[in-house]
C-alpha positions in Angstrom: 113.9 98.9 76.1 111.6 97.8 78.7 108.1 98.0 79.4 105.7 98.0 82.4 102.8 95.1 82.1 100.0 95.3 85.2 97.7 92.1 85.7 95.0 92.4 88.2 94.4 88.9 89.5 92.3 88.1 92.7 91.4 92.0 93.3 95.6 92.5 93.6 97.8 94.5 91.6 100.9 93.1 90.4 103.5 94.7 88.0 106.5 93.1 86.5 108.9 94.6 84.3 109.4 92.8 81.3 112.8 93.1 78.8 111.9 93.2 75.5 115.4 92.1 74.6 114.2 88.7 74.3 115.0 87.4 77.3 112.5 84.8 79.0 110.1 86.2 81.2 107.6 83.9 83.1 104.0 84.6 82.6 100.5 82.8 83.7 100.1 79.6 82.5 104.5 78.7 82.3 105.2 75.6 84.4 107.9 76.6 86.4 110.7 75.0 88.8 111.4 77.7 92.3 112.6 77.3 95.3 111.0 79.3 98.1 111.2 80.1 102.3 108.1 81.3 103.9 108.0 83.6 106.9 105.7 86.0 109.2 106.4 88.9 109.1 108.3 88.8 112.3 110.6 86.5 110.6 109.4 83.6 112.0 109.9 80.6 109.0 107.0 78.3 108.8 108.3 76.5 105.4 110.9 76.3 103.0 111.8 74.0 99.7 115.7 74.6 100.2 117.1 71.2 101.3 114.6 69.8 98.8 114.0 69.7 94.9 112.3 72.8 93.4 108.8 73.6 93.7 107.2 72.6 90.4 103.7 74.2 89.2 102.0 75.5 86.4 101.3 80.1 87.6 97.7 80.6 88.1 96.8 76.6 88.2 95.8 77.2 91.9 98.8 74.9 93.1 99.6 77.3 95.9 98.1 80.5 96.9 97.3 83.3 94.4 99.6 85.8 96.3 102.7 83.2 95.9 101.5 82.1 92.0 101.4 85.4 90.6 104.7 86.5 92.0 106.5 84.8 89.6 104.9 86.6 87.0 107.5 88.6 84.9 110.5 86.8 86.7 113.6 85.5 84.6 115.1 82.4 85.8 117.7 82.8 88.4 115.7 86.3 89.9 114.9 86.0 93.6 112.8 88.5 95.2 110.8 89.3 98.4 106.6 89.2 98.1 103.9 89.9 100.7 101.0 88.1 100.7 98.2 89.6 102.6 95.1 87.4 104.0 93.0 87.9 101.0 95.7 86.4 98.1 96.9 83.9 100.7 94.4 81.7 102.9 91.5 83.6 103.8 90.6 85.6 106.7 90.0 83.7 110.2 86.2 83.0 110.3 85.1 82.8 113.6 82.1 80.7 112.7 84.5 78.0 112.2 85.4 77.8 115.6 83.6 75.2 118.2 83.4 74.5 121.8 82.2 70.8 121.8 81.8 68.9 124.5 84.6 66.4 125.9 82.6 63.4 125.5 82.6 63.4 122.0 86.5 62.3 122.1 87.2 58.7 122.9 88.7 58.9 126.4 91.9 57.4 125.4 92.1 60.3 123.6 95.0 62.9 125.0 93.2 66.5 124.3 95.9 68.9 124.4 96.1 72.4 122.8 97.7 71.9 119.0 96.5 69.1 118.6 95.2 68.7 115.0 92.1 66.2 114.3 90.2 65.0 111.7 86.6 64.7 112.1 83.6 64.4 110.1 80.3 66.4 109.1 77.0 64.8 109.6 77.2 63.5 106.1 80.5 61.8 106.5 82.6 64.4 105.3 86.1 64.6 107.0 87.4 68.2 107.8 90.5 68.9 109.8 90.5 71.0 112.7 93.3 71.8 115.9 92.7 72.1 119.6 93.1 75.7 120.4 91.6 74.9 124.5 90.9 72.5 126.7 88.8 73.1 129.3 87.1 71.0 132.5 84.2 69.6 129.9 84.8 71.3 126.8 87.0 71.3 123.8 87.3 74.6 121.6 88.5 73.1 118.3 89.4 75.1 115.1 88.8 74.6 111.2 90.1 77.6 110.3 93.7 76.8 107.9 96.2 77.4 110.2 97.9 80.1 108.1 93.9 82.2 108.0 94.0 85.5 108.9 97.9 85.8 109.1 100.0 87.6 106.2 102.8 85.5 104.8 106.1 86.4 103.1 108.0 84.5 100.8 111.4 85.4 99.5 111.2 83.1 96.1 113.8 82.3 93.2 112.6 81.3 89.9 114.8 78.4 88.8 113.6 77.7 85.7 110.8 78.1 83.1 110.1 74.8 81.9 109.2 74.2 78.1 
């Protein structure tokens, strides 16, 4: 017999079927091992753990993104499945607001200022933040804060590995 469990978890639904024949099912809080590739969804990989050991992380400890957590959810180990992660349960919609156009003369000149270019600069109270070079222009840089996955939705085909106890 099986049943159908729903958890609502960052304002996205997210069913698993469980077996009630005793067989171990991963739930919030497990630590789990997984291997992982992430895509766009025009199939364009941006990262992947295969090559590498397993992923380890506890579901729902914020480790990775909601979307990618919460999949795991109702998985036994050696399941593989496809997820889509919109914006919202990934990282964020692009905010515009933290985009700049600064002026050139902030950079040191020995500095080569070149679209994708990723920086780390600080906040008036000393704060780093990381940002990339999205323009260069005759006196201006445009530099962007935003992650560099914001705004974009993400697949990941996943296999849980193992629960760990």
């Amino acid at each position: 017999m099986k049943k159908l469990i729903f958890v609502l978890m960052s304002a996205a639904l997210v069913f698993a079927i469980v077996s009630c024949s005793g067989e171990l099912r991963a739930k919030d809080g497990d630590n789990i091992k997984a291997h992982y590739t992430g895509h766009f969804e025009d199939g364009t990989e941006f990262a992947s753990s295969y090559g590498h050991d397993p992923v380890e992380f506890a579901i729902g400890s914020s480790t990775f993104i909601p979307g990618f957590e919460i999949a795991f959810i109702g998985m036994a180990p050696g399941d593989r499945k496809s997820v889509t992660v919109p914006p919202m349960e990934g990282y964020g919609d692009l905010h515009s607001e933290l985009i700049a156009t600064v002026p050139k003369t902030i950079f040191p000149d020995t500095l080569p200022l070149d679209s994708g270019l990723y920086l780390e600069m600080q906040r008036p109270d000393g704060t780093p933040f990381n940002v990339v070079i999205t323009n260069v222009m005759e006196d201006s840089v445009t530099v962007d804060a935003n992650h560099p996955l914001a705004g974009k939705t993400l697949v990941f085909d996943i296999e849980l590995i193992e629960i760990v106890k």
